[in-house]
C-alpha positions as CSV (number, residue, x, y, z in Angstrom):
1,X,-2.8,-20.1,-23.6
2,X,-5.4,-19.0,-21.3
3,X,-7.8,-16.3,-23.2
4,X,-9.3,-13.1,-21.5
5,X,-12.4,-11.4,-22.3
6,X,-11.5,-7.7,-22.9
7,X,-13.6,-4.5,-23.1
8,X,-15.5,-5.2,-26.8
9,X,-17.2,-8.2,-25.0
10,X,-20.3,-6.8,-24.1
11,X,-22.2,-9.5,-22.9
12,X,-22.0,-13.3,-21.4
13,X,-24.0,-16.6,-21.5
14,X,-23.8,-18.4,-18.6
15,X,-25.4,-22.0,-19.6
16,X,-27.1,-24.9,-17.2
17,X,-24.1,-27.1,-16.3
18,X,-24.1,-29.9,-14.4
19,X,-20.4,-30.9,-13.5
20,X,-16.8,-29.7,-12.8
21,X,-14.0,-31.4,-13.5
22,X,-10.0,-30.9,-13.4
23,X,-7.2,-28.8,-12.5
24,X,-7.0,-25.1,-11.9
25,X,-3.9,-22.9,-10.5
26,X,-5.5,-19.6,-8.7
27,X,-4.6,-16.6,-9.8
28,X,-2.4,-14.4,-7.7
29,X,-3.7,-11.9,-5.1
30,X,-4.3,-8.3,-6.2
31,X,-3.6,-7.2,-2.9
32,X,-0.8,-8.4,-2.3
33,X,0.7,-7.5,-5.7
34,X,-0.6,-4.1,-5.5
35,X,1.4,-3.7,-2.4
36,X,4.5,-4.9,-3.5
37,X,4.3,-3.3,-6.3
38,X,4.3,0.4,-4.1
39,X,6.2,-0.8,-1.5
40,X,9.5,-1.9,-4.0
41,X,8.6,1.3,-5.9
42,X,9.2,3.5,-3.1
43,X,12.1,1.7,-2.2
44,X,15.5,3.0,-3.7
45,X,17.2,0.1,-5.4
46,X,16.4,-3.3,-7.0
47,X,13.2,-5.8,-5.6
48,X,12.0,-8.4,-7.4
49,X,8.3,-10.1,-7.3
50,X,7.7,-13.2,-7.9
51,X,4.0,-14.7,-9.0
52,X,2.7,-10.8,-9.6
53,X,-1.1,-10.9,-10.6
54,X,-2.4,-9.8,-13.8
55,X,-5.9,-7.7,-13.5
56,X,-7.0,-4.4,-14.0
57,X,-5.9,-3.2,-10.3
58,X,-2.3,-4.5,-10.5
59,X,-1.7,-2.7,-13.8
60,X,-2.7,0.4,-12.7
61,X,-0.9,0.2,-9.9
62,X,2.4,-0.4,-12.0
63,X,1.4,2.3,-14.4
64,X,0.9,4.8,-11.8
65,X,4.3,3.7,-10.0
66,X,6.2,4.1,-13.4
67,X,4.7,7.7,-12.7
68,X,6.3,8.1,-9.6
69,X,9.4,7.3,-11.6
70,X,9.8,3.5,-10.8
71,X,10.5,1.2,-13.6
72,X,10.2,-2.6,-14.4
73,X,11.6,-5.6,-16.2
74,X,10.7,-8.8,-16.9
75,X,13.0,-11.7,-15.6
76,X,11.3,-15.0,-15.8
77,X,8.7,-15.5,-13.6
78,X,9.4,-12.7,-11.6
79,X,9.2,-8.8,-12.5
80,X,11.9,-6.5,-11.2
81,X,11.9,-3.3,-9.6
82,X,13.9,-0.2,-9.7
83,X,12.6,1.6,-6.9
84,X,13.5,5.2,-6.4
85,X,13.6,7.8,-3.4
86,X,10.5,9.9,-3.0
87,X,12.1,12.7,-1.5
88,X,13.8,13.3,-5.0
89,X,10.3,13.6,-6.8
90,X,9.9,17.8,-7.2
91,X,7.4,18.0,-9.8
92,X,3.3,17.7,-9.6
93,X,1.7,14.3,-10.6
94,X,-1.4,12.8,-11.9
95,X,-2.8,9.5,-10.9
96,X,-5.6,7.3,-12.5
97,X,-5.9,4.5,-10.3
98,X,-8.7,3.3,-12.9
99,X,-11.2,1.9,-10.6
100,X,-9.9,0.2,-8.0
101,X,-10.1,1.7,-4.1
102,X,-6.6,-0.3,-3.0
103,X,-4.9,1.9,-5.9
104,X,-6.0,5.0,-4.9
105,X,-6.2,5.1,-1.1
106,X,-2.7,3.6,-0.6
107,X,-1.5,6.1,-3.6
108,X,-3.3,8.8,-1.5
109,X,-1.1,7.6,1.8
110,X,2.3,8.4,-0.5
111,X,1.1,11.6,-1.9
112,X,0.9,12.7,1.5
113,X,5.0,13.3,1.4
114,X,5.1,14.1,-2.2
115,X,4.8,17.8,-3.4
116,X,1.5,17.9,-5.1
117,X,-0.3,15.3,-6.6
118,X,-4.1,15.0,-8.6
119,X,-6.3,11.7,-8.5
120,X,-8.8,11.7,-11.4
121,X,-10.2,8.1,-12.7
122,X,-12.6,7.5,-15.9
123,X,-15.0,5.5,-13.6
124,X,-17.8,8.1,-12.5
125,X,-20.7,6.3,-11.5
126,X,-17.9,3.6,-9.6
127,X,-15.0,5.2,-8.1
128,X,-15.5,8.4,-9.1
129,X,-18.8,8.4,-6.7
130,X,-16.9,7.0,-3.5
131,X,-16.0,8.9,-0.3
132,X,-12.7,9.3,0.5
133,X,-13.4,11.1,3.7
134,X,-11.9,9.4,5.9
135,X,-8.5,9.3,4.5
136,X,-8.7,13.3,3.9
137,X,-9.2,13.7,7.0
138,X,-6.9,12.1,8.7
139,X,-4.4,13.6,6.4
140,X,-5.3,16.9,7.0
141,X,-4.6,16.0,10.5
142,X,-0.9,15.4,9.7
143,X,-0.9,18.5,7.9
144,X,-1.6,17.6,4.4
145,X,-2.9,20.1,2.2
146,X,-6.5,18.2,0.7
147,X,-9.0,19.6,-1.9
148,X,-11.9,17.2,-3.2
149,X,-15.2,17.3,-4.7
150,X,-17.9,18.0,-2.0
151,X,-18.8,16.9,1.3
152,X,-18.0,13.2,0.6
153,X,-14.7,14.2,-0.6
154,X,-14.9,12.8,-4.0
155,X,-12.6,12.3,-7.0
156,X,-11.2,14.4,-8.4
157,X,-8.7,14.9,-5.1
158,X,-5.2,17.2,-5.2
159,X,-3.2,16.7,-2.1
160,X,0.0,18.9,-1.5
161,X,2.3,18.4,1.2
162,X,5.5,20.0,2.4
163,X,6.9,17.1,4.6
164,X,6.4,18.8,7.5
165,X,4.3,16.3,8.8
166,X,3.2,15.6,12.4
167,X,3.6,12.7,14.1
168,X,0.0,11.7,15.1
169,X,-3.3,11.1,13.2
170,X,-7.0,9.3,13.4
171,X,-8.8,8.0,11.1
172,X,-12.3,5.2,10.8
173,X,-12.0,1.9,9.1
174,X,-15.7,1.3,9.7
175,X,-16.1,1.1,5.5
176,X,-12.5,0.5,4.6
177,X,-9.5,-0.8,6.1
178,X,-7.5,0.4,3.0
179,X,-7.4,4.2,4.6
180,X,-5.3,2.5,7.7
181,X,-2.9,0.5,4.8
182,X,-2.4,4.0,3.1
183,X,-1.7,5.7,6.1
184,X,1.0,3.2,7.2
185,X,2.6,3.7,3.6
186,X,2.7,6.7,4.4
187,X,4.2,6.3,7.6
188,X,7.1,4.4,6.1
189,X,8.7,7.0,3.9
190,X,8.4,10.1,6.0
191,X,11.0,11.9,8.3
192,X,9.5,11.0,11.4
193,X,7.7,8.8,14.0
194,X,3.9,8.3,13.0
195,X,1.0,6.7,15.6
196,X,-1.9,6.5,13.6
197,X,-5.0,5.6,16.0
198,X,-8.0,3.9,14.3
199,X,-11.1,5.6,16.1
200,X,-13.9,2.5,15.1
201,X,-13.7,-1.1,14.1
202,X,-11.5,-2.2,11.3
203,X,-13.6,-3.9,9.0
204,X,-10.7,-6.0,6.9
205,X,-7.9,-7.0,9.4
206,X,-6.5,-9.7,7.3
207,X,-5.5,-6.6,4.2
208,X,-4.2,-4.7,7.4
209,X,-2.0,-8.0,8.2
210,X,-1.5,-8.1,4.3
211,X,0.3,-4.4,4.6
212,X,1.8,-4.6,7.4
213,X,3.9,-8.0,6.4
214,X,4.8,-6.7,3.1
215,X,6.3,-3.9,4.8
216,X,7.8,-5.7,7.2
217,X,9.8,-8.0,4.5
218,X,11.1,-4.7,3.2
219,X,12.5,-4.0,7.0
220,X,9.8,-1.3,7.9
221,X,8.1,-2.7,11.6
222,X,4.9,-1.7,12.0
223,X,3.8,-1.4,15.8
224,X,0.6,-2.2,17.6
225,X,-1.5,-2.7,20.4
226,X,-3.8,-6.0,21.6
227,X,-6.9,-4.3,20.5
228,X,-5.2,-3.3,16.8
229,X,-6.1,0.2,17.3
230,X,-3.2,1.7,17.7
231,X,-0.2,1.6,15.2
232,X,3.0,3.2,15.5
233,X,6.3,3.1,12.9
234,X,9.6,5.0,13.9
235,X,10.9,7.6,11.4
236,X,14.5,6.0,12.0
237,X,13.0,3.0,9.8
238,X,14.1,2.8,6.4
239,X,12.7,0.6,3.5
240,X,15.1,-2.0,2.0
241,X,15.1,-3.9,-1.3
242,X,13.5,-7.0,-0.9
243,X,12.5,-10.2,-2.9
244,X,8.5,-10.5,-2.4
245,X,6.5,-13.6,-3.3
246,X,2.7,-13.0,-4.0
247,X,-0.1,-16.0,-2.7
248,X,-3.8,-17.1,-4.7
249,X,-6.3,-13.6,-4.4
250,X,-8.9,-13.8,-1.9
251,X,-11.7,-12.6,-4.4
252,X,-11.2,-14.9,-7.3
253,X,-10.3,-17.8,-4.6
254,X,-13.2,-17.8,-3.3
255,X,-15.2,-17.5,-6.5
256,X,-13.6,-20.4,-8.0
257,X,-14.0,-22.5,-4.2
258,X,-17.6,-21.3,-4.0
259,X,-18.8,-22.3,-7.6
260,X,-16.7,-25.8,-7.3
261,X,-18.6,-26.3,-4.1
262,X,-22.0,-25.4,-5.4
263,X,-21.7,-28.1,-8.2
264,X,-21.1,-31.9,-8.2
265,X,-17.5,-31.2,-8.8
266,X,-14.0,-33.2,-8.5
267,X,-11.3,-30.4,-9.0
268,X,-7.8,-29.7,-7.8
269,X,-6.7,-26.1,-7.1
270,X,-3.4,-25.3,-6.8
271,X,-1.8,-22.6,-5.0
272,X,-4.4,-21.9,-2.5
273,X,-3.1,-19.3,-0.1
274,X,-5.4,-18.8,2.9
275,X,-3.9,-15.3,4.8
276,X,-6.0,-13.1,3.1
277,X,-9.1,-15.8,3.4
278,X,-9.5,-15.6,6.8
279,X,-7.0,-17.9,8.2
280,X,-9.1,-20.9,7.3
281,X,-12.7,-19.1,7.5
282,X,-13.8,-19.9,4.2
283,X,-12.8,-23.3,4.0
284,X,-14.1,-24.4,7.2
285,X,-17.4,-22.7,6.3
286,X,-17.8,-24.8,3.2
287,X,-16.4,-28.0,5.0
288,X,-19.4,-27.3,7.5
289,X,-22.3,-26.5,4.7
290,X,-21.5,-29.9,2.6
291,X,-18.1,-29.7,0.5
292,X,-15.6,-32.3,0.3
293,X,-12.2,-30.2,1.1
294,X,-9.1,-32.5,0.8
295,X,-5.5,-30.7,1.2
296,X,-3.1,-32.9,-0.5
297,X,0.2,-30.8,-0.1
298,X,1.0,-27.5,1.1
299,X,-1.0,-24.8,-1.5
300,X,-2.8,-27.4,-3.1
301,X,-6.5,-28.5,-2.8
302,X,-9.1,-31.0,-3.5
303,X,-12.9,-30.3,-3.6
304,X,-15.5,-32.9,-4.2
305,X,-18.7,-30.3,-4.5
306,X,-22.2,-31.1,-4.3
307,X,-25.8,-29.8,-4.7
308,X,-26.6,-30.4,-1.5
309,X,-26.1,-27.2,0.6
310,X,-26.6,-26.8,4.3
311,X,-27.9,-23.1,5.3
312,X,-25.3,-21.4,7.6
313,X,-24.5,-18.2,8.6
314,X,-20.9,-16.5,8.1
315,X,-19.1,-13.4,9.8
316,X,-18.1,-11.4,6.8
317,X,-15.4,-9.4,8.2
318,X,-13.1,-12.3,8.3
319,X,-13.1,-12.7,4.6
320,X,-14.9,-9.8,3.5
321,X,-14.0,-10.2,-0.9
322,X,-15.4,-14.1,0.1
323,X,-19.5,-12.9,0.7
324,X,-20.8,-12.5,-2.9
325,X,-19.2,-16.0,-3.8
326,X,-20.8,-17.4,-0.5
327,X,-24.0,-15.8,-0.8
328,X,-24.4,-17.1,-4.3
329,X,-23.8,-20.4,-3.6
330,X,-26.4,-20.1,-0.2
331,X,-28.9,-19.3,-2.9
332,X,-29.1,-23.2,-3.6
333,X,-28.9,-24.1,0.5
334,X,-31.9,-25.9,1.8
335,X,-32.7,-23.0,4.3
336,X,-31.7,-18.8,5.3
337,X,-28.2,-17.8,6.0
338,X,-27.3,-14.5,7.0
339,X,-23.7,-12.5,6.2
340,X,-23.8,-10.3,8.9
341,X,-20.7,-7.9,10.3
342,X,-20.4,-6.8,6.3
343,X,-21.4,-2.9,6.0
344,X,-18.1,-2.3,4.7
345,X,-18.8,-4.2,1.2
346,X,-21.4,-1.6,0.6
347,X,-18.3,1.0,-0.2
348,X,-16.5,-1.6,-2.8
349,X,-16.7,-1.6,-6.5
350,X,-20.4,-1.7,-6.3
351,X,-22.8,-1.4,-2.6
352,X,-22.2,-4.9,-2.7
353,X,-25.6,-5.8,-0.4
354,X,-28.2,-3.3,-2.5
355,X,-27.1,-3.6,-6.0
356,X,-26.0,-7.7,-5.5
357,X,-29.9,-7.9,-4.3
358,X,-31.2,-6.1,-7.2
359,X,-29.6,-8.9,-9.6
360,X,-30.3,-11.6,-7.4
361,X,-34.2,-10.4,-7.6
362,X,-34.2,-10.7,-11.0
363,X,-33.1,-14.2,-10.9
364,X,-35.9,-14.8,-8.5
365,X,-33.5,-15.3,-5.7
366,X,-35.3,-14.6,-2.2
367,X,-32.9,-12.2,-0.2
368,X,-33.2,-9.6,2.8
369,X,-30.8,-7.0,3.9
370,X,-30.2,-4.6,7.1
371,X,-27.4,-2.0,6.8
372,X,-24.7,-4.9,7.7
373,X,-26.1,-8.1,6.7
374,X,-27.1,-10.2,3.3
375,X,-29.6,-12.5,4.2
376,X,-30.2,-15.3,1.7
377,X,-33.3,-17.8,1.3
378,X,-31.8,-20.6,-0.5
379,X,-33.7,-22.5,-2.3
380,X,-32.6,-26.4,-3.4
381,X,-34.9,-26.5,-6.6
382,X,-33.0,-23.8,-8.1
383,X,-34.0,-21.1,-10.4
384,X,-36.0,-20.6,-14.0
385,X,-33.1,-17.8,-15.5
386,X,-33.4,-16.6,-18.9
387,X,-32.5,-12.8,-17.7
388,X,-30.3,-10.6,-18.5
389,X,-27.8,-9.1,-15.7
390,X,-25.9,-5.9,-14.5
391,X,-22.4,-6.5,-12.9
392,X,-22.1,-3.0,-11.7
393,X,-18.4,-3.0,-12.7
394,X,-17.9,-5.1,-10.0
395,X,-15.9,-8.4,-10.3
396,X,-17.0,-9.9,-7.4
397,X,-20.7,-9.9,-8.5
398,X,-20.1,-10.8,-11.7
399,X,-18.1,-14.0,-10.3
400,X,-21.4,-14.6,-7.8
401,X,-23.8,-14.1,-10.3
402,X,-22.0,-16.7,-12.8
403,X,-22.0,-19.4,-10.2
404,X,-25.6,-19.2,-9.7
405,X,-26.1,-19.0,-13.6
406,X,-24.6,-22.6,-14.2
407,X,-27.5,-23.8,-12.2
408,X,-30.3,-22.3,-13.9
409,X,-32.3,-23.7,-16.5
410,X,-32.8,-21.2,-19.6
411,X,-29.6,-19.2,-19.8
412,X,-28.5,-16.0,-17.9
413,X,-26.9,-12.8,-19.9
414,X,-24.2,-11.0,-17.9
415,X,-23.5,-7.7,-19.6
416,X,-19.6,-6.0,-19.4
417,X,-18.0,-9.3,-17.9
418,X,-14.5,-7.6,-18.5
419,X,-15.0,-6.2,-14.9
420,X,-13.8,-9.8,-14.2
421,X,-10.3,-8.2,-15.2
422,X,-10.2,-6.3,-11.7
423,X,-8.9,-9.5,-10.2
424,X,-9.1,-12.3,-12.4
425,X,-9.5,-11.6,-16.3
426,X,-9.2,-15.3,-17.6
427,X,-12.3,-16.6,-15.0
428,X,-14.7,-17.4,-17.5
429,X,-11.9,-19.2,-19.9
430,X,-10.7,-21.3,-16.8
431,X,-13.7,-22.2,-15.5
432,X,-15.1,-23.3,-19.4
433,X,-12.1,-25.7,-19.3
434,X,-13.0,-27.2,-15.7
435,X,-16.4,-28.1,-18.0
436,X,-19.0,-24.7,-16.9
437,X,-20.7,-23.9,-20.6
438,X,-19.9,-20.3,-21.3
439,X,-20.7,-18.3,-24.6
């Protein structure tokens, strides 16, 4: 049985290692988990998911849903779900979507219809420090009663609403599509028509894509315009019980893609799912760096790695959860590349640019950054280690910062690795049994 680290592991070693061989099969995708797991709880009557991920961000999404009264049982390899009606809930609520964003800003979109409902989390200096302007705003636009800490609109945040809603709203996606995905949750259990209009770029299209398909499955049509900024769902439309079936995450993908690629490697990943990668982004931009990519049969992969890494530059908004994996793995490329069109990641777990740069630093990793770009100076000879490492609760640098800590030479200390957890909490026991030395 596959192990986890869990929250009394206060620290890993990440050891030289040279090769990667074997099989893995990729964990499934938070995000779409997370989504089905709201979309059949707000759904009266019986769904069932099938291939439901395991981390930190799926589980508090199921907790908080058995708060909105939903419950669950297991049946196999799938979990069912007794969905219930959200215009019987009549009582006040308290969510703790733990840390994750997803949790709480599509939460958010539902309390919008509910009665009154309080977001608190445990993580201060992570979530608890994150705007959630946006989405207050363009629920008060609706007519949804909002109170927050400060100006940025921070946790803790009660929202009240009477269901007297209107039917039009704005909101920016410049630092997070997930306020749009709420929004359209939200859209699909009230009375009556809702245009939401997104007033900037939307930084994440694919998780847009990712919501509006799973709410599509469940017979809820989402609307929208050639530029996809405009969305529109009718208040006739009515969620129906529906049998979901969740693909590889896009995080812990292309952690696992861009440390196989970074080393010489023969391994076979199965159930690679490439929606929520960018349709074939990431992929192509290891093919064109120096990785071996073989598909042998639909959802199943072969990659032949190497040290021998091409500089190249990558647009990060078409797999945004895919640039700390990448960048780590340019840190080896015989030349600069530059993640550019990736503001947005500065508003994740961690500022994902700032605080990725700080650890990268102390690795000796050469790196430059404007407000939406990562620019990396690889470097082929590779790096000295022998430091010890902050992950800034943040799963995706934790993941980045492991694949360049296989390459070093004196081994690099990674403290509170259970962040992994958010997406993928048995990373460091599957890669260990592809061959990467981990204490």
């Amino acid at each position: 049985m596959t192990k986890r680290i869990d929250h009394n592991t206060q620290s890993v070693e990440i050891i030289f290692s040279k090769t990667l061989h074997g099989t893995l099969n990729l964990p499934a995708s938070k995000s779409s988990s997370t989504r089905a797991l709201l979309t059949s709880s707000v759904t009266s009557g019986e769904s069932s998911i099938k291939n439901m991920a395991t981390g930190f961000n799926t589980l508090a999404m199921k907790s908080n849903c058995e708060r909105l009264g939903a419950t669950f049982k297991e049946n196999g390899n799938k979990l069912i779900v007794n969905g219930i009606d959200v215009r019987s809930i009549n009582h006040p609520l308290e969510i703790n979507p733990g840390n994750s964003g997803v949790v709480l800003r599509l939460l958010m979109g539902v309390a919008g219809f509910l009665p009154e409902t309080k977001f608190i989390t445990d993580y201060h200096s992570s979530l608890g420090v994150r705007s959630q302007t946006e989405m207050i705003n363009a629920l008060k636009m609706l007519n949804v009663q909002c109170e927050a800490s400060g100006q940025e609109h921070r946790l803790p945040i009660t929202i009240k609403s009477n269901k007297r809603l209107n039917n039009y709203t704005e909101v920016s996606c410049k630092k997070s599509s997930q306020f749009l995905s709420g929004l359209l949750y939200l859209g699909s259990i009230m009375d009556n028509d809702l245009t939401i209009k997104v007033i900037d770029d939307i930084t994440a299209k694919s998780m847009v894509h990712t919501t509006i398909n799973n709410l599509k499955r469940a017979g809820v049509k989402v609307e929208y315009d050639n530029d996809f900024r405009k969305f529109f769902i009718s208040g006739k439309s009515q969620l129906q019980p529906s049998d979901f079936v969740v693909g590889a995450d896009p995080a812990s993908t292309a952690a696992i893609l861009a440390l196989c690629s970074s080393l010489e490697s023969d391994v076979q990943l199965n159930g690679f799912f490439e929606e929520e990668l960018g349709n074939g982004a990431v992929i192509q931009y290891l093919i064109d760096t120096g990785t071996d990519i073989t598909f042998i049969e639909d959802e199943t992969i072969k990659i032949r790695g190497t040290t021998d890494i091409l500089p190249l530059d990558f647009d990060g908004s078409l797999a945004p959860d895919a640039v700390p994996a990448l960048a780590a793995r340019a840190a080896f490329a015989s030349g600069t590349s530059i993640f550019y069109n990736i503001e947005h990641i500065r508003y994740k777990e961690s500022d994902r640019i700032s605080d990725f740069r700080k650890e990268l630093s102390k690795l000796g990793v050469k790196s430059d950054e404007k407000q939406d770009q990562l620019i990396i100076h690889g470097n082929p000879k590779g790096y000295k280690g022998g430091v010890v490492l902050d992950g800034h609760y943040d799963h995706g640098l934790i993941m980045g910062l492991t694949t360049i800590g296989l390459h070093c030479n004196e081994p690099v200390v990674i403290k509170e690795p259970y962040h992994v957890g958010q997406t993928y909490p048995e990373y460091f026991s599957e890669i260990s049994s592809l061959g990467a030395n981990i204490k």
